[in-house]
N, C-alpha and C positions, 0 to 999 in steps of 0.2 A: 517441409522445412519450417522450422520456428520465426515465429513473428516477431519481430524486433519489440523490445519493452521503449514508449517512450514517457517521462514526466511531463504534466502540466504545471507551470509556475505554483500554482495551489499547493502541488503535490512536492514539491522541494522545500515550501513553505512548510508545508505539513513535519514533513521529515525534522526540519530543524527545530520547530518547535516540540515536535516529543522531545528528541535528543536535549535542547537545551532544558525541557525539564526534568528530563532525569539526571543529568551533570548536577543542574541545580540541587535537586533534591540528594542526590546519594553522595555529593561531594567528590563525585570521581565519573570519568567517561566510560567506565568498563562495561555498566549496562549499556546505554546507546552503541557501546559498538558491537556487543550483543544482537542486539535490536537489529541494526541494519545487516549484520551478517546472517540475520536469521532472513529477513527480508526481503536479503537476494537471492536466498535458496529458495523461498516460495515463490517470488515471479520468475526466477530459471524453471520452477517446473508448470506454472502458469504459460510460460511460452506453448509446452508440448501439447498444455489440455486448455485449452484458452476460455473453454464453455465452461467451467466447471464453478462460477460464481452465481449465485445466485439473480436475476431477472429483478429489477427495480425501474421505476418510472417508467412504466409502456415497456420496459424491452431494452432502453437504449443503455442504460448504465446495470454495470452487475456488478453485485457484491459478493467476495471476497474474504470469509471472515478465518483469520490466523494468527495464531497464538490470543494475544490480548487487543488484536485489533481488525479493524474494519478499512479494507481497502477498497474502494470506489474505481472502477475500470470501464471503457469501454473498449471491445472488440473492433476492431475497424480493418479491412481488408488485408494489410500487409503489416499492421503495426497491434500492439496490445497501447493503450493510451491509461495510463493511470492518472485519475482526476482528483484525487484526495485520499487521505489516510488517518484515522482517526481511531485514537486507543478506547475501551469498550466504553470507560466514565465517563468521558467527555459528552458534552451535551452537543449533539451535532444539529441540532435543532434550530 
């Protein structure tokens, strides 16, 4: 059975702020809604393969890397827990 996808506050944050800047930027939502449609096809199939991110700090947080960005997740027994999202430029630093 698939693991429920859940956001951490960070992670909605995250979300709006790409979205708000590419409205900003392109003068229109067509990319962001792009964006998140692509978004949820990747963690629909991150449900099925949940390992498939790469191992970051010890083990506990894995990365996720699709299309132009960097998803931050951990696996946790019955849930996938997304903890940030962060497009490649950004200084996540």
């Amino acid at each position: 059975m698939a693991k429920r996808i859940v956001f951490t506050k960070k992670a909605f944050a995250d979300i709006d702020r790409i979205t708000d800047f590419n409205n900003r930027r392109n003068q229109s939502d067509a990319y962001s809604k792009k964006i998140v449609l692509g978004l949820s096809k990747r963690l629909n199939s991150l449900q099925k393969q949940p390992l498939t991110g790469i191992r970051t700090d010890g083990g506990l947080t894995l990365l996720l890397v699709w299309d132009q960005f960097y998803i931050f997740y951990r696996d946790n027994e019955t849930t996938i827990e997304i903890t940030s999202i962060y497009h490649q430029k950004e200084n996540i630093g």
